[in-house]
N, CA, C and O atoms as a printed pandas DataFrame, in Angstrom:
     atom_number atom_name residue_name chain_id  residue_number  x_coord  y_coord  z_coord
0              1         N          UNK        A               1   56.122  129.893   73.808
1              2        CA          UNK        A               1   56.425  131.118   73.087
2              3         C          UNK        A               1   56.890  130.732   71.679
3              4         O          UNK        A               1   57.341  129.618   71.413
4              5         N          UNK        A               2   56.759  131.674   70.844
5              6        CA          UNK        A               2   56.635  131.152   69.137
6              7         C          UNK        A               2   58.193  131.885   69.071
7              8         O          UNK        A               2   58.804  132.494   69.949
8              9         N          UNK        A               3   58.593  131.544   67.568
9             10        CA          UNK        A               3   59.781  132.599   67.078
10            11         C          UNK        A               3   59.603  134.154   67.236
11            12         O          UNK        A               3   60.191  135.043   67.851
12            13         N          UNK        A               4   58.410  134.061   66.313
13            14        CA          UNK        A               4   57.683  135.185   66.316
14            15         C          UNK        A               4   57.735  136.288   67.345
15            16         O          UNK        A               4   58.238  137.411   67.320
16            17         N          UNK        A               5   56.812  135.371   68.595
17            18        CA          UNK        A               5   56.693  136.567   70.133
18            19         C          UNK        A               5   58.014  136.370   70.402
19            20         O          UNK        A               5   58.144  137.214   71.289
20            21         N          UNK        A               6   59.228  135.808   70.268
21            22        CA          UNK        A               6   60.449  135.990   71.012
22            23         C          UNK        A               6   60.934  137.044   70.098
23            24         O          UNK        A               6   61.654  137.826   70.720
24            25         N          UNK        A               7   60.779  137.419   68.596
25            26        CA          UNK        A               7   61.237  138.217   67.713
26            27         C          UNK        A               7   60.795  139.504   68.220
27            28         O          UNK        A               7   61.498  140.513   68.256
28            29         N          UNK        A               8   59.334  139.393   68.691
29            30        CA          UNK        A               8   58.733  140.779   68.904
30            31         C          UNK        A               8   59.100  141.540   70.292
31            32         O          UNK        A               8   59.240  142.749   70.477
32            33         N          UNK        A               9   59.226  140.358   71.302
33            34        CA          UNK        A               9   59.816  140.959   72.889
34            35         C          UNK        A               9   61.434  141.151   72.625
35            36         O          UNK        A               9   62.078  141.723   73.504
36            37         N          UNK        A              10   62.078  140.707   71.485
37            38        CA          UNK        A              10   63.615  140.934   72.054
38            39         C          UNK        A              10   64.133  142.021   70.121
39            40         O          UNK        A              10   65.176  142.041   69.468
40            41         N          UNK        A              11   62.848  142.665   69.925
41            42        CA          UNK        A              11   62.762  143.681   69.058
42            43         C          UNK        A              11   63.875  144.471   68.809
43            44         O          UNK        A              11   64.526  144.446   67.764
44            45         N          UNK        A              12   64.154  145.382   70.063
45            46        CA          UNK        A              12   65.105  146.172   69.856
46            47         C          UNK        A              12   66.561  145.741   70.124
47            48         O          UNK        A              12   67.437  146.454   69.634
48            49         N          UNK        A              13   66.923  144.662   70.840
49            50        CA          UNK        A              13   67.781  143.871   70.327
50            51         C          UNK        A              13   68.620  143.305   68.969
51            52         O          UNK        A              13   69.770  143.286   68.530
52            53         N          UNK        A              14   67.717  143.010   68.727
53            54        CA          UNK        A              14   67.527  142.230   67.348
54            55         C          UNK        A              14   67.885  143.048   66.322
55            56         O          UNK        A              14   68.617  142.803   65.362
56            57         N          UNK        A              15   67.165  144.274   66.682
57            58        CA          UNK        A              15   67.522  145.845   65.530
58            59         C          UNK        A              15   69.081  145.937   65.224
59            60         O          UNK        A              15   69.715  145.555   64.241
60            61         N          UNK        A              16   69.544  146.659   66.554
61            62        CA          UNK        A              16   70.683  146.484   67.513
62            63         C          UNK        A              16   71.783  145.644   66.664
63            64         O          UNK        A              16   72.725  146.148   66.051
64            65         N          UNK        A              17   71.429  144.053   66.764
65            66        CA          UNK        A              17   72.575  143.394   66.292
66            67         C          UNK        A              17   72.168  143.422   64.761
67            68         O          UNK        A              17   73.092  143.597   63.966
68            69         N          UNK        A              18   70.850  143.264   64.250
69            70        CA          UNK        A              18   71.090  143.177   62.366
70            71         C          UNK        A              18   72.117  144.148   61.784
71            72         O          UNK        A              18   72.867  143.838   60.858
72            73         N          UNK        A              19   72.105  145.241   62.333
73            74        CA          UNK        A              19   73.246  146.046   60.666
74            75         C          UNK        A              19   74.761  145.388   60.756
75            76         O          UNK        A              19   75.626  145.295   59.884
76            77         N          UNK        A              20   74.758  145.016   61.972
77            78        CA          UNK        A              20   76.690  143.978   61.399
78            79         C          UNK        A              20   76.171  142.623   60.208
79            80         O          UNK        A              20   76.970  141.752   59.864
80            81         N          UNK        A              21   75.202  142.655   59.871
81            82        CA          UNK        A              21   74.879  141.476   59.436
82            83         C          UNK        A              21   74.250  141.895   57.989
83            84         O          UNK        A              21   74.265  141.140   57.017
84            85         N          UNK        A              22   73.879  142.773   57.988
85            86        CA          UNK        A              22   73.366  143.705   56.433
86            87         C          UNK        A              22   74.322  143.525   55.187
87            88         O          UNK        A              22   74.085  144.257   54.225
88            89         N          UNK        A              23   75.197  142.786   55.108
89            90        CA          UNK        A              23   75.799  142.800   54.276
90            91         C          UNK        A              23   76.361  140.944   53.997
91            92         O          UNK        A              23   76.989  140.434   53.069
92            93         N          UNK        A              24   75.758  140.334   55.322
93            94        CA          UNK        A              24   76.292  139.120   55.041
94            95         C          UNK        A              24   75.685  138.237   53.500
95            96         O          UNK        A              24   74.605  138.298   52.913
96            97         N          UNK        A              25   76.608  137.658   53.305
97            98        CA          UNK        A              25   76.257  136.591   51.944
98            99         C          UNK        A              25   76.733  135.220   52.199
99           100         O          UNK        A              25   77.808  134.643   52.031
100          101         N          UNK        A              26   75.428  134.847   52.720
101          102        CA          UNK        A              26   75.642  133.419   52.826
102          103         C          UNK        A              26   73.941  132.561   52.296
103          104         O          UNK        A              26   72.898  133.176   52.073
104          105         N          UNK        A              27   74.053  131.669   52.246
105          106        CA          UNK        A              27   72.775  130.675   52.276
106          107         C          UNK        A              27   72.431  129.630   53.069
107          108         O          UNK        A              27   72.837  128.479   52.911
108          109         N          UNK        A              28   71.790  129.952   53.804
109          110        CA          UNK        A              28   71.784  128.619   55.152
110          111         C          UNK        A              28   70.060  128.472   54.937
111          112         O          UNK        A              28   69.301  128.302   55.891
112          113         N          UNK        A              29   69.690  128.552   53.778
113          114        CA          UNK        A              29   68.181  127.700   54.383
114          115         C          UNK        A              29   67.865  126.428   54.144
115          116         O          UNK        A              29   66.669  126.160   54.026
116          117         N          UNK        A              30   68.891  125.340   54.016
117          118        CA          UNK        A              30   69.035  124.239   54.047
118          119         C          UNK        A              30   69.703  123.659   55.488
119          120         O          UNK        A              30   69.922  122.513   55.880
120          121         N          UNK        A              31   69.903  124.863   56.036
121          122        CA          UNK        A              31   69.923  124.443   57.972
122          123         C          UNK        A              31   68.732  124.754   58.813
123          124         O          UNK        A              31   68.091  125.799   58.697
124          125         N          UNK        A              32   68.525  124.024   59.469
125          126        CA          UNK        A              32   67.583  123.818   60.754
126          127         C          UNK        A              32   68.448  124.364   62.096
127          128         O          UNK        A              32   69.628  124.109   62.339
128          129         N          UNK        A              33   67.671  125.057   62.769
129          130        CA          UNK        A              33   68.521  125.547   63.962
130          131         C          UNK        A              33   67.430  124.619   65.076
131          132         O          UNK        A              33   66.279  124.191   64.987
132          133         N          UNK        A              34   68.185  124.603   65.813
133          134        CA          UNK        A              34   66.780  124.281   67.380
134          135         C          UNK        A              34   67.412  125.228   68.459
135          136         O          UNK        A              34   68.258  124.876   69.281
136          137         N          UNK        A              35   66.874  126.482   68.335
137          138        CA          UNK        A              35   67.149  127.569   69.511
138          139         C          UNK        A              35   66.139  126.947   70.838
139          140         O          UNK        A              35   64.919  126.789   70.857
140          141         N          UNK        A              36   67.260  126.651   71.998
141          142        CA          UNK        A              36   66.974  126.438   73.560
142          143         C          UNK        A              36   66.809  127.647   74.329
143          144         O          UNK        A              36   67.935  127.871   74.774
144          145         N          UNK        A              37   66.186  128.365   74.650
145          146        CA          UNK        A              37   66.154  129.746   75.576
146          147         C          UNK        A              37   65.167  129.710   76.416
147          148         O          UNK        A              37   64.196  128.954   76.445
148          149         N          UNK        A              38   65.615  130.999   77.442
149          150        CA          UNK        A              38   63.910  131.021   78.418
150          151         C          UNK        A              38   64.757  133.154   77.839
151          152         O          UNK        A              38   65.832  133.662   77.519
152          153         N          UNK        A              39   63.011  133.638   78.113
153          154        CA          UNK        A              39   63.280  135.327   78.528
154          155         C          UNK        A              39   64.006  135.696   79.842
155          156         O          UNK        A              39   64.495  136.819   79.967
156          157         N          UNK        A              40   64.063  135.010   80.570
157          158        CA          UNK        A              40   64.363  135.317   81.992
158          159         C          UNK        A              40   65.980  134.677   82.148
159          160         O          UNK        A              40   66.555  134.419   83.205
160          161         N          UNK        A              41   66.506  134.515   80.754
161          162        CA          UNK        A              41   67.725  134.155   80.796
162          163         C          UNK        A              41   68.449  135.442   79.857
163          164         O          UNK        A              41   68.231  135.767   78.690
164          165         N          UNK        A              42   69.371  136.004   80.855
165          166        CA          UNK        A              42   69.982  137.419   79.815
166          167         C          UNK        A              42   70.860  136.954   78.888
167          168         O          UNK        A              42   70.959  137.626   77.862
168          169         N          UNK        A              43   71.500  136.005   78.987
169          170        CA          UNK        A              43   72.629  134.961   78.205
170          171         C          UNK        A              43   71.769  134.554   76.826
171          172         O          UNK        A              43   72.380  134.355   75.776
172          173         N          UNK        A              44   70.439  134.452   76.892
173          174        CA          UNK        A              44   69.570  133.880   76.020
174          175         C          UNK        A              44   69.426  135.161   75.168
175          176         O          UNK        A              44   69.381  135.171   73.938
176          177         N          UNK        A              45   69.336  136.618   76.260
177          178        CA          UNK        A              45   68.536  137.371   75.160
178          179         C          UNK        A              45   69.628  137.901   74.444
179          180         O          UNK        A              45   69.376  138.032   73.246
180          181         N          UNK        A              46   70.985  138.319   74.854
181          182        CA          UNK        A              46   71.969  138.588   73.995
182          183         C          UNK        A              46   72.408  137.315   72.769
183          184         O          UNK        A              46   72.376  137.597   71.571
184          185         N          UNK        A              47   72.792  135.976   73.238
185          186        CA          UNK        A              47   72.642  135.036   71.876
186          187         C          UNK        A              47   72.188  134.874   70.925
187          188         O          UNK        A              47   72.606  134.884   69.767
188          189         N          UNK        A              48   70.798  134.623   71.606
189          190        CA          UNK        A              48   69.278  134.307   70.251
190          191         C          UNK        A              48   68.858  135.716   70.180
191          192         O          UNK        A              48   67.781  135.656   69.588
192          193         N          UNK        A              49   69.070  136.793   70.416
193          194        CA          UNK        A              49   68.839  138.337   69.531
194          195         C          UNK        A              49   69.617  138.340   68.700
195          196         O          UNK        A              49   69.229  138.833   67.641
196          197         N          UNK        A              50   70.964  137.847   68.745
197          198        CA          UNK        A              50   72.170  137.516   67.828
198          199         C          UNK        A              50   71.632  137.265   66.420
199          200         O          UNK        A              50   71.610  137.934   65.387
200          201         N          UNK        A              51   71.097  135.738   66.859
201          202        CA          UNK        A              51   70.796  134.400   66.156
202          203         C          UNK        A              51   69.430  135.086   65.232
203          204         O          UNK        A              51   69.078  134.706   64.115
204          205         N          UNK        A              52   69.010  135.822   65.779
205          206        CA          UNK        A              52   67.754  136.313   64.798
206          207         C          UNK        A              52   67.644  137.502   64.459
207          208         O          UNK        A              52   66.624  138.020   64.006
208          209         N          UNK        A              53   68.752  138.056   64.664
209          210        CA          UNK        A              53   68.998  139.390   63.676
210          211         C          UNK        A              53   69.984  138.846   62.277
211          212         O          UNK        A              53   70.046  139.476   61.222
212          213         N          UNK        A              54   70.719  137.530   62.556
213          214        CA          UNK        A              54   71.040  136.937   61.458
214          215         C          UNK        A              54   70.025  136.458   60.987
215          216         O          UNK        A              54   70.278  136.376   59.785
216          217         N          UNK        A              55   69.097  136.110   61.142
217          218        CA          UNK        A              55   68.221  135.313   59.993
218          219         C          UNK        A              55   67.235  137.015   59.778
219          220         O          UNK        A              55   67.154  137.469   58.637
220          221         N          UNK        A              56   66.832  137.484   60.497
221          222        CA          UNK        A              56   66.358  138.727   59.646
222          223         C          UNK        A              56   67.276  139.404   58.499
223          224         O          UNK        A              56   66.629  140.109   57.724
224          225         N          UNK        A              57   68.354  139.340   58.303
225          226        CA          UNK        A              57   69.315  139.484   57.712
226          227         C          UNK        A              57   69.586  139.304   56.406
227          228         O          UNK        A              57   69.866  140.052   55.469
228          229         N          UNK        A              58   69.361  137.499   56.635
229          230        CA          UNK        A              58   69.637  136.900   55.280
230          231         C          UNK        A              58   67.912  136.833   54.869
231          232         O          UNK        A              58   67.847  136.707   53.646
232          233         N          UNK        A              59   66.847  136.865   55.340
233          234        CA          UNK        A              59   65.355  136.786   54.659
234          235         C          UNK        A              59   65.585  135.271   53.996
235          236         O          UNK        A              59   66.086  134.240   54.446
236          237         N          UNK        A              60   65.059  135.579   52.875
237          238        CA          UNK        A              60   64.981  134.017   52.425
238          239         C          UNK        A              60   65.892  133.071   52.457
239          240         O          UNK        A              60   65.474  131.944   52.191
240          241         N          UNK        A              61   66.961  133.176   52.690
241          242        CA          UNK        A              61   68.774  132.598   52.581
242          243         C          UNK        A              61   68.684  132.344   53.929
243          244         O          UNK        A              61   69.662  131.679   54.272
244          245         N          UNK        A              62   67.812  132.619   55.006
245          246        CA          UNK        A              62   68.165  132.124   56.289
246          247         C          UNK        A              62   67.623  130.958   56.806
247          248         O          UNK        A              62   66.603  130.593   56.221
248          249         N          UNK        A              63   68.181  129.919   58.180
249          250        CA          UNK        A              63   67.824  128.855   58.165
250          251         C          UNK        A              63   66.445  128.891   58.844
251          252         O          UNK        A              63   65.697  129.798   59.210
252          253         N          UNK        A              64   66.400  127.392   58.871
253          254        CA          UNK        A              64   64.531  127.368   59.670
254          255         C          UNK        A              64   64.839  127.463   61.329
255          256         O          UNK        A              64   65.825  126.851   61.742
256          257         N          UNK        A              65   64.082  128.155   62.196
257          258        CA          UNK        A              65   64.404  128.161   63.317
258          259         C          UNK        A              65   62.768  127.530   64.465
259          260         O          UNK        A              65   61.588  127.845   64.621
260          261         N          UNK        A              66   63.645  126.631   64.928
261          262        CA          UNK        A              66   62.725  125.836   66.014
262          263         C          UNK        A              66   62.844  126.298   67.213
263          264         O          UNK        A              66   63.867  125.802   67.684
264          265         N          UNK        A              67   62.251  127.113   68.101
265          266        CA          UNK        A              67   62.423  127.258   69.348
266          267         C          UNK        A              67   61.473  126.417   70.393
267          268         O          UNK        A              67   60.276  126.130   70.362
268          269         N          UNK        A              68   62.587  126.132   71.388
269          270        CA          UNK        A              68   62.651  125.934   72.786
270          271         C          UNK        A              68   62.947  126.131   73.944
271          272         O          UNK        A              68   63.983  125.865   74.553
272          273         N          UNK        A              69   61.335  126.959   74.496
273          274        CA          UNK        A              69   61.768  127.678   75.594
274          275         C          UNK        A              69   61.098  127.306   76.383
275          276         O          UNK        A              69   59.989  126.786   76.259
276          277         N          UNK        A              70   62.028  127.654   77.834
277          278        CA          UNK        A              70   61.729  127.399   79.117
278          279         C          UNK        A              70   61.687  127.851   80.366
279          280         O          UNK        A              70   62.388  127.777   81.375
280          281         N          UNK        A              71   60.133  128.606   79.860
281          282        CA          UNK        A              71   60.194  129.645   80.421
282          283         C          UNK        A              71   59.736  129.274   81.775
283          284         O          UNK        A              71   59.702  130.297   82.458
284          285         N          UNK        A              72   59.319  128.093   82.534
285          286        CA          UNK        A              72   59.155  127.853   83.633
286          287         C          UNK        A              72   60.728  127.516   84.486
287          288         O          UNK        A              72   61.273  126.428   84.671
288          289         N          UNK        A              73   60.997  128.358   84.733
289          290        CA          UNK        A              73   62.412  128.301   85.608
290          291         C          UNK        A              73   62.752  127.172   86.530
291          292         O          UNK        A              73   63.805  126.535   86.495
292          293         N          UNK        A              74   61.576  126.956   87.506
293          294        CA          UNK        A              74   61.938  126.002   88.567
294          295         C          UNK        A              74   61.872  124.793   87.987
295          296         O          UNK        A              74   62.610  123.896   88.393
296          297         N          UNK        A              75   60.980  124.582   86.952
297          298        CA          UNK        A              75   60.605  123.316   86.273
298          299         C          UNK        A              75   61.931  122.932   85.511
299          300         O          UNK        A              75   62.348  121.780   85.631
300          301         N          UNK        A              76   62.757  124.031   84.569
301          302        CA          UNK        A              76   63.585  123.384   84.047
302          303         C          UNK        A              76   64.816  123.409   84.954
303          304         O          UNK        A              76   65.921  123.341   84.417
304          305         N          UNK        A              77   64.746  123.475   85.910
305          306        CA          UNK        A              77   66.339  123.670   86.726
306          307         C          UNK        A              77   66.170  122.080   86.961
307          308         O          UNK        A              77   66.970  121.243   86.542
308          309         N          UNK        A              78   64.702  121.728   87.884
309          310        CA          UNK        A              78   64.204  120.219   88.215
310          311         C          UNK        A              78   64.749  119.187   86.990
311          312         O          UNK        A              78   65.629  118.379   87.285
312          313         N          UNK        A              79   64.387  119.212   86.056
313          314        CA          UNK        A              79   64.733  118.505   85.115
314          315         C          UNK        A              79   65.669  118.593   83.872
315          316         O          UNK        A              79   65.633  117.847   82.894
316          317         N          UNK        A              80   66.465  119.581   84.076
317          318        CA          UNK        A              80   67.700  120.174   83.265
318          319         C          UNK        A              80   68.329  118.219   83.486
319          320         O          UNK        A              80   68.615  117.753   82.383
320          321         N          UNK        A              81   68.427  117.726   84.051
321          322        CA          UNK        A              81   69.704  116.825   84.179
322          323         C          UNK        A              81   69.061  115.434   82.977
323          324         O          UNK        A              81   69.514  114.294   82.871
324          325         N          UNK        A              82   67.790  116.123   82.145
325          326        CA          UNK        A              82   67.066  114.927   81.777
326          327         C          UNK        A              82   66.791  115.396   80.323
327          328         O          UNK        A              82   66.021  114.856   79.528
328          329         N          UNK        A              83   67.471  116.373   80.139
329          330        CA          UNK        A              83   67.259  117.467   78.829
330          331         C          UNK        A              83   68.874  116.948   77.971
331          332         O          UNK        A              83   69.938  116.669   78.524
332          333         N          UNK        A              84   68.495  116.958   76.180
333          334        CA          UNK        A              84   69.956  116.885   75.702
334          335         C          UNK        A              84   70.902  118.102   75.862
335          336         O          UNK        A              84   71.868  118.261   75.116
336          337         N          UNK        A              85   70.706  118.629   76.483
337          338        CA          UNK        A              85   71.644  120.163   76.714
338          339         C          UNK        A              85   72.169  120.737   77.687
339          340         O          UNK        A              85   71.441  120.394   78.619
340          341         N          UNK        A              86   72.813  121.270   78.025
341          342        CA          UNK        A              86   73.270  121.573   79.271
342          343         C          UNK        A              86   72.903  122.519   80.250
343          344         O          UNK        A              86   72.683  122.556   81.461
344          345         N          UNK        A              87   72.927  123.565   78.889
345          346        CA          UNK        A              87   73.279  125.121   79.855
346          347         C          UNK        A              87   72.018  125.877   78.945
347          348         O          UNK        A              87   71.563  125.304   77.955
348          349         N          UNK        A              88   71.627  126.899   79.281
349          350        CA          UNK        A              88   70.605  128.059   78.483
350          351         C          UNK        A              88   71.653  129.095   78.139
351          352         O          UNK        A              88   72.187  129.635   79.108
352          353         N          UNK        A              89   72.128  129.550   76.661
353          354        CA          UNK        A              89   71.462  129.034   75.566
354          355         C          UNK        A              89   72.168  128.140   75.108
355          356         O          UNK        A              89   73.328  127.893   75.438
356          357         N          UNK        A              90   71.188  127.313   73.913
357          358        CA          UNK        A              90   72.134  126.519   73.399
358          359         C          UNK        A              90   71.511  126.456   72.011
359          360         O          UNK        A              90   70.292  126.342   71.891
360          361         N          UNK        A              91   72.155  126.513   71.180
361          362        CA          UNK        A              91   71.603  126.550   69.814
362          363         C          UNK        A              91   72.465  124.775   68.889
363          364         O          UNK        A              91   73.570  124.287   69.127
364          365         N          UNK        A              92   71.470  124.320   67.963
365          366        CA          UNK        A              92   71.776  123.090   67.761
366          367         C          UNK        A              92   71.651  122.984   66.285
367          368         O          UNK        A              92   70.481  122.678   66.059
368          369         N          UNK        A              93   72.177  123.072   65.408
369          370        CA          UNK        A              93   72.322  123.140   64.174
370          371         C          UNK        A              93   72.576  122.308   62.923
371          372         O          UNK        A              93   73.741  122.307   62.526
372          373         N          UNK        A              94   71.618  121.549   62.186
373          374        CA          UNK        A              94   71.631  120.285   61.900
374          375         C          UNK        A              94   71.325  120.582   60.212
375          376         O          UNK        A              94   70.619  121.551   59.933
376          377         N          UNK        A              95   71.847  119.764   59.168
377          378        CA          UNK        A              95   71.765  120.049   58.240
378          379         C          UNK        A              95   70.887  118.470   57.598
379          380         O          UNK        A              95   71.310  117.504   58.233
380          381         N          UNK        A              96   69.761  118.035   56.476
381          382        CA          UNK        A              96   69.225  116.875   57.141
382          383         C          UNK        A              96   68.923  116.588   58.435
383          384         O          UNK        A              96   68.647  117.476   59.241
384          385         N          UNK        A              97   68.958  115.018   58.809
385          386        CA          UNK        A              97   69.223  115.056   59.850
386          387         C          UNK        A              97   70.208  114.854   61.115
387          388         O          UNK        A              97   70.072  114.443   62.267
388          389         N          UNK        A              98   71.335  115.380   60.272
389          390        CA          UNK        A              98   72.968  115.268   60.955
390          391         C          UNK        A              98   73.184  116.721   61.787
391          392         O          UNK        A              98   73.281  117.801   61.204
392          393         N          UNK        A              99   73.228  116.594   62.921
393          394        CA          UNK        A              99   73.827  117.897   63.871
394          395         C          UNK        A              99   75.152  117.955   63.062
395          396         O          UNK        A              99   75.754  116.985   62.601
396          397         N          UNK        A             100   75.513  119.315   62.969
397          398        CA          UNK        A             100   77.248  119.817   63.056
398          399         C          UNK        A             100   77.436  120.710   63.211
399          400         O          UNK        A             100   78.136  121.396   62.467
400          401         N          UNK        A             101   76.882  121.108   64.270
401          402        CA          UNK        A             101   77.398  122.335   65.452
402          403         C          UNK        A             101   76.278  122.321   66.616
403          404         O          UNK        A             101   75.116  121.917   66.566
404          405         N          UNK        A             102   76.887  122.800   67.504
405          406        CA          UNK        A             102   76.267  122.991   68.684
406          407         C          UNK        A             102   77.097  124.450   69.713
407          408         O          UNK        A             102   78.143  124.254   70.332
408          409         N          UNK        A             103   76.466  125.656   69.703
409          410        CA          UNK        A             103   77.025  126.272   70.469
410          411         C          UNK        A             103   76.158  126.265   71.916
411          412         O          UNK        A             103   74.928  126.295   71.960
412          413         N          UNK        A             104   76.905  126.227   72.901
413          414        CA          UNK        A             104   76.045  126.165   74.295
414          415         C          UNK        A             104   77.312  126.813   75.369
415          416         O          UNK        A             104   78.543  126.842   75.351
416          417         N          UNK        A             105   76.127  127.338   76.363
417          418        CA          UNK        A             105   77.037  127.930   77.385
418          419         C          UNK        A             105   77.233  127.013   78.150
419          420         O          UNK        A             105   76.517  126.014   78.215
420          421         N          UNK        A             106   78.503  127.286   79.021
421          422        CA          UNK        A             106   79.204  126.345   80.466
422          423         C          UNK        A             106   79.177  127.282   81.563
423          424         O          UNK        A             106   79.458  128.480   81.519
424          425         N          UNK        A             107   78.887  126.743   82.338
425          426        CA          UNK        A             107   78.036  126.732   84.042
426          427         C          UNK        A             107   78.900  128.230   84.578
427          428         O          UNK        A             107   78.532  128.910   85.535
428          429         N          UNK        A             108   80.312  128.575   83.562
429          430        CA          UNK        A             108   80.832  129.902   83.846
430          431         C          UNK        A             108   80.124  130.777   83.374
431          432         O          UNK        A             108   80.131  131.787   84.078
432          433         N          UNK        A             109   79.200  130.881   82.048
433          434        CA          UNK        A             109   79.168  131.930   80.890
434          435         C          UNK        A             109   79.572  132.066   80.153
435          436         O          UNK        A             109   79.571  133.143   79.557
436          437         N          UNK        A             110   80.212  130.915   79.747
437          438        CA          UNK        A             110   81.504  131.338   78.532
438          439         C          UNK        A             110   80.632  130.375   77.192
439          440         O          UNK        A             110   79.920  129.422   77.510
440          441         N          UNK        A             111   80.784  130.715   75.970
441          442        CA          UNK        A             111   80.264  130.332   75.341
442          443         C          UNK        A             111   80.926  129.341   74.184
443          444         O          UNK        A             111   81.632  129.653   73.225
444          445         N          UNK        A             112   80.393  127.887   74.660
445          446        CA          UNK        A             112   81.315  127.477   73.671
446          447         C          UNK        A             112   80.709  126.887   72.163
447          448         O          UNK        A             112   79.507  126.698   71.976
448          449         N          UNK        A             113   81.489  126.702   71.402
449          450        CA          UNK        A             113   80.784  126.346   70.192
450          451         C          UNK        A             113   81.319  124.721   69.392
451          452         O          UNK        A             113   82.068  124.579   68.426
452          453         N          UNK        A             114   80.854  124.022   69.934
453          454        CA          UNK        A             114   80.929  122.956   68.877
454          455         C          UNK        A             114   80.452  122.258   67.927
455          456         O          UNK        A             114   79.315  122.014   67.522
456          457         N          UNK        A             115   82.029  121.818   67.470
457          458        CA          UNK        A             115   81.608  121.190   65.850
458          459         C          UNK        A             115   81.650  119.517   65.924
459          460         O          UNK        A             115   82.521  119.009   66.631
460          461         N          UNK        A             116   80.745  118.688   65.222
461          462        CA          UNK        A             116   80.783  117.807   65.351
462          463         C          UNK        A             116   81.836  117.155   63.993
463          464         O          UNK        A             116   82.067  115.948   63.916
């Protein structure tokens, strides 16, 4: 699945969260994101609807976004223990090529966000 078709299936979402964001002023298109999601993860579609009603937001000022999804369920549960990430979602945020942040969920739901 592209940015794109995840932009277009999680549409009204996305609507939804942009106007808290209509006013932000920032410049992040010198960040790289690597969005981790599957559709069949609701944790995913509330986050990364988040995550891309901010970059609809900022338009050109927003960062580049790489997605990775997984959308074969049984496949990634099998090999989750062989993946750099933990939990679905997890967003990975790298400026160059230095990570310094990582928000990802824990096996509760709770969402944590770290900084490197």
């Amino acid at each position: 699945m592209t940015t794109q078709e995840l932009e277009q299936l999680w549409q009204k979402e996305i609507a939804e969260q942009q106007e808290k964001y209509r006013d932000i002023d920032l410049n992040l298109s010198d960040v790289k994101v690597e969005l981790h999601n599957a559709t069949w993860c609701p944790d995913c579609v509330r986050e990364c609807s988040e995550l891309l009603a901010i970059k609809a937001a900022l338009g050109d000022r927003a960062p580049e976004i790489s997605l990775i999804s997984y959308e074969d369920k049984e496949h990634y549960m099998s090999n989750k223990a062989s993946l750099d990430i933990n939990c679905l979602p997890t967003i990975i945020f790298t400026r160059g090529e230095q990570e310094f942040a990582r928000i990802e969920e824990d096996s509760q739901g709770k969402i944590l966000g770290l900084i490197s």
